[in-house]
MMTF fields as JSON, N, C-alpha, C and O atoms, coordinates in Angstrom:
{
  "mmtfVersion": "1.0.0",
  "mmtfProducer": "UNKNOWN",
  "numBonds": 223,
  "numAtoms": 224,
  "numGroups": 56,
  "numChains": 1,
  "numModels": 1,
  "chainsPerModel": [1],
  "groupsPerChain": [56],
  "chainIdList": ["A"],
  "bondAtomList": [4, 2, 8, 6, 12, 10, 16, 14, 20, 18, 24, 22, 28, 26, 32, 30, 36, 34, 40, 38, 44, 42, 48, 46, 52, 50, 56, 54, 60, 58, 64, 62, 68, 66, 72, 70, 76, 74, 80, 78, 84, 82, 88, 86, 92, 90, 96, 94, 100, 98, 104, 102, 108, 106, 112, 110, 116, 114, 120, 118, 124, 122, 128, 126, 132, 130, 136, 134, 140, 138, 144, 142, 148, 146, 152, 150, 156, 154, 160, 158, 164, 162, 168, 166, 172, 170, 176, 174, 180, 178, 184, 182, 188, 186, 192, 190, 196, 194, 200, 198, 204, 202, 208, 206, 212, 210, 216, 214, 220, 218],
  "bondOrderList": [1, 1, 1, 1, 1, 1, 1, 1, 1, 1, 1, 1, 1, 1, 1, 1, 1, 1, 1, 1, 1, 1, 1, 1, 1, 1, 1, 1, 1, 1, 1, 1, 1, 1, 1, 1, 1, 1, 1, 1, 1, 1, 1, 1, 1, 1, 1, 1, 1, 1, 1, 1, 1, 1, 1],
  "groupList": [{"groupName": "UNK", "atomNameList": ["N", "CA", "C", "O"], "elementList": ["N", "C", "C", "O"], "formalChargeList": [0, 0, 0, 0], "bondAtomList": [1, 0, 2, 1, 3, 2], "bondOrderList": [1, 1, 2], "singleLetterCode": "X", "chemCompType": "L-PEPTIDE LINKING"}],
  "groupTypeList": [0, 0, 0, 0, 0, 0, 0, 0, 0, 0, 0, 0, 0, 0, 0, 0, 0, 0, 0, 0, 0, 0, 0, 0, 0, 0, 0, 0, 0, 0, 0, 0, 0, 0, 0, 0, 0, 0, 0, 0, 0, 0, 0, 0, 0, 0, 0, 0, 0, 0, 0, 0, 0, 0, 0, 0],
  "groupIdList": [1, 2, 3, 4, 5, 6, 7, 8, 9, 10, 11, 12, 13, 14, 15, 16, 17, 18, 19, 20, 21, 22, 23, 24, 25, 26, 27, 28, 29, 30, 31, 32, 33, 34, 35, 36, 37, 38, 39, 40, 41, 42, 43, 44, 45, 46, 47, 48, 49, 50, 51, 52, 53, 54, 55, 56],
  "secStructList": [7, 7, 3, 3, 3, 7, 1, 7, 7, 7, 7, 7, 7, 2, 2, 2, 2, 1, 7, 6, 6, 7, 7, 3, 3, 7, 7, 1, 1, 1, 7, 3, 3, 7, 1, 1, 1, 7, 7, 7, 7, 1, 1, 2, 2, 2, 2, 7, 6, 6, 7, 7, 3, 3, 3, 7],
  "xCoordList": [-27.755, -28.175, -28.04, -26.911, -28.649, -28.413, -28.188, -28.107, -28.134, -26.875, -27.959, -28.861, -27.783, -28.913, -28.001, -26.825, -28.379, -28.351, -28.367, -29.335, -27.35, -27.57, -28.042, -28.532, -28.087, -28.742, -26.988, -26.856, -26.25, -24.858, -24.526, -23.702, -25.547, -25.936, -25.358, -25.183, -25.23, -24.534, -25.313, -25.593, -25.892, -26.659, -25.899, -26.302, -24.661, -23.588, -23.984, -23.862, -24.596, -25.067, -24.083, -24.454, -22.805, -22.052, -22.476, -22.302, -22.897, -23.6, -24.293, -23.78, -25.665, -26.088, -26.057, -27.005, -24.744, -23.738, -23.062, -22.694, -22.858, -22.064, -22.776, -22.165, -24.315, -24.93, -25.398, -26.265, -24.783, -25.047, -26.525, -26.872, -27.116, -28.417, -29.729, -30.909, -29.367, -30.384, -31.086, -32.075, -30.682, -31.216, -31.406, -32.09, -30.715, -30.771, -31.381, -31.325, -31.977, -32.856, -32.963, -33.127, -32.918, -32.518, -34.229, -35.285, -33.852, -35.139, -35.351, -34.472, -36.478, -36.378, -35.321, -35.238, -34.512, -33.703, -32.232, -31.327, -32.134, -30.643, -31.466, -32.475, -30.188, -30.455, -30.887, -30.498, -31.858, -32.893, -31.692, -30.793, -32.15, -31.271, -32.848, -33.055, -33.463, -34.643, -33.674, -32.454, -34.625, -33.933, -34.089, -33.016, -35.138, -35.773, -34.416, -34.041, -33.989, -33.451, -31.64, -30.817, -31.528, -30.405, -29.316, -29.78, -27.881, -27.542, -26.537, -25.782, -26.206, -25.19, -24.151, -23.389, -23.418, -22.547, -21.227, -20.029, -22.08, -20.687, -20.628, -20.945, -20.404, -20.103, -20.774, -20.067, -21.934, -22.702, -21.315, -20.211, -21.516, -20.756, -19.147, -18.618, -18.243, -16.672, -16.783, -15.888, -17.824, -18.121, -18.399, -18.249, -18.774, -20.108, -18.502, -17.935, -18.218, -16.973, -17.091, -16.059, -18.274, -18.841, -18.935, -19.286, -18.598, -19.015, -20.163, -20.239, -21.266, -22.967, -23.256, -23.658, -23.203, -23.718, -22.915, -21.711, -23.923, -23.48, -24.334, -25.216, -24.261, -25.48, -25.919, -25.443, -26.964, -28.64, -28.034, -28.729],
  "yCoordList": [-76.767, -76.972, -75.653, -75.175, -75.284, -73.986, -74.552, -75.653, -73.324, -73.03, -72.634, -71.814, -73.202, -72.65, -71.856, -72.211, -71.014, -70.307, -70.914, -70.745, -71.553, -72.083, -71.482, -70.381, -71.775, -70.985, -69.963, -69.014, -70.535, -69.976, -68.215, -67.359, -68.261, -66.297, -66.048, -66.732, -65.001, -63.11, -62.431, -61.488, -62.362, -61.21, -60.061, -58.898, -60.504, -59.041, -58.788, -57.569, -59.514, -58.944, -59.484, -59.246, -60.225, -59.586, -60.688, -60.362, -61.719, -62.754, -61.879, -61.655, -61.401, -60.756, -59.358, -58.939, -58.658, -57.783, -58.645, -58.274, -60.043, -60.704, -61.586, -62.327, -61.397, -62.33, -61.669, -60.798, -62.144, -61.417, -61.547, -60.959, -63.038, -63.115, -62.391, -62.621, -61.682, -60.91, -61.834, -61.402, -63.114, -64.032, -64.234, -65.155, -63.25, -63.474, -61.555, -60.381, -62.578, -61.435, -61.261, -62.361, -60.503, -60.401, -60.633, -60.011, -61.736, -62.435, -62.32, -61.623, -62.909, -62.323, -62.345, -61.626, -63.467, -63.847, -63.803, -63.29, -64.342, -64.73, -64.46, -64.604, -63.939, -64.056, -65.395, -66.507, -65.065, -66.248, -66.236, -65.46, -67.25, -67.517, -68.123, -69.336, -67.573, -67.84, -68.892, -68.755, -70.252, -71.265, -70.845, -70.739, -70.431, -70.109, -68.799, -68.721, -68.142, -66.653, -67.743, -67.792, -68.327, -68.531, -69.669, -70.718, -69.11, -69.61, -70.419, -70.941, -70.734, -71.864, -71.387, -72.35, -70.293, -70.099, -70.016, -70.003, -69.949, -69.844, -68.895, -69.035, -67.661, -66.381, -66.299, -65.712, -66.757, -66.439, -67.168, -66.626, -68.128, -69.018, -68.748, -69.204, -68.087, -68.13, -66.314, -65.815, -65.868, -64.3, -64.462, -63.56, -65.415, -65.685, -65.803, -66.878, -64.848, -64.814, -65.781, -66.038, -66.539, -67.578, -69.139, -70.27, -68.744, -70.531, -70.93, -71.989, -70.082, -70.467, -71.007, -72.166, -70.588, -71.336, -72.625, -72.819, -73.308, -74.884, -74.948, -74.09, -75.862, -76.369, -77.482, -78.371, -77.17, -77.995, -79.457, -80.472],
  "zCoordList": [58.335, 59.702, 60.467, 60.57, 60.785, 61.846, 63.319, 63.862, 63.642, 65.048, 66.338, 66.162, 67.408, 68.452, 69.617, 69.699, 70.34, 71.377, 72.863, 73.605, 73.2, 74.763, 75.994, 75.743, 77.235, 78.338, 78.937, 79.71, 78.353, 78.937, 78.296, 78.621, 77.34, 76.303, 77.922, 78.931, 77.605, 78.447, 77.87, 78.609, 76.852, 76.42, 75.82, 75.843, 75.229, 74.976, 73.645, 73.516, 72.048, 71.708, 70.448, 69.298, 70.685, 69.334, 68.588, 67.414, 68.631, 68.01, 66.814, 65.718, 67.303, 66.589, 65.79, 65.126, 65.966, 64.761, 63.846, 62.731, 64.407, 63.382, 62.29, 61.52, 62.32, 61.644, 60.081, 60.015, 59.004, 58.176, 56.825, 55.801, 57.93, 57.585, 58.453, 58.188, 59.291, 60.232, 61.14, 61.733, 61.337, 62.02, 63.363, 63.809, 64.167, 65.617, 66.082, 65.717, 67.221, 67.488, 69.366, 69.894, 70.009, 71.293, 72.118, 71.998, 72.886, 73.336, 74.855, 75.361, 75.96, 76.823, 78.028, 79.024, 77.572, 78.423, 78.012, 78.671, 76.968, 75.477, 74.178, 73.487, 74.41, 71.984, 71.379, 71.735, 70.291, 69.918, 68.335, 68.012, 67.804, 66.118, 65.086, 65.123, 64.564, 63.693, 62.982, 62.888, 62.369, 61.972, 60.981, 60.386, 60.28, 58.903, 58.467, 57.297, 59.236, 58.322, 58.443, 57.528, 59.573, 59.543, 58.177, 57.729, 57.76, 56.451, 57.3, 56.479, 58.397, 58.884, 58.683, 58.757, 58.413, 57.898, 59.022, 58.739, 60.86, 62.01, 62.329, 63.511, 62.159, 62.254, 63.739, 64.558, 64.187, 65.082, 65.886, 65.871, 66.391, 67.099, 67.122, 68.136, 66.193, 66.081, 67.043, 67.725, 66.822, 67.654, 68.802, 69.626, 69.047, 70.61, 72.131, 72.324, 72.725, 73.911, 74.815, 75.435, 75.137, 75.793, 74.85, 75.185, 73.962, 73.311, 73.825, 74.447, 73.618, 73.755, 72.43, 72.54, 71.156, 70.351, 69.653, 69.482, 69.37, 68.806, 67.619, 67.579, 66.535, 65.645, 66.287, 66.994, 65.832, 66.312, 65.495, 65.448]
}
């Protein structure tokens, strides 16, 4: 199951240093999480300083 990006993003970015499937990508507003690249694995979400991401 992958992990989505809430409206609560900051935009700081570490989400996506911590993703070690290349899955998140900085969008026009918050960081986006491609469902297709993403492996569920958390990393996005246990990094995220805001607790923006959740699984879908």
């Amino acid at each position: 199951m992958a992990f989505k990006i809430s409206d609560d993003c900051i935009s700081c970015g570490a989400c996506a240093s911590g993703c070690p499937c290349d899955a998140i990508t900085e969008g026009a507003t918050k960081y986006e999480i491609d469902a297709e690249k993403c492996c569920s694995c958390g990393a996005c979400a246990s990094g995220c300083p805001v607790e923006a991401i959740s699984e879908e």
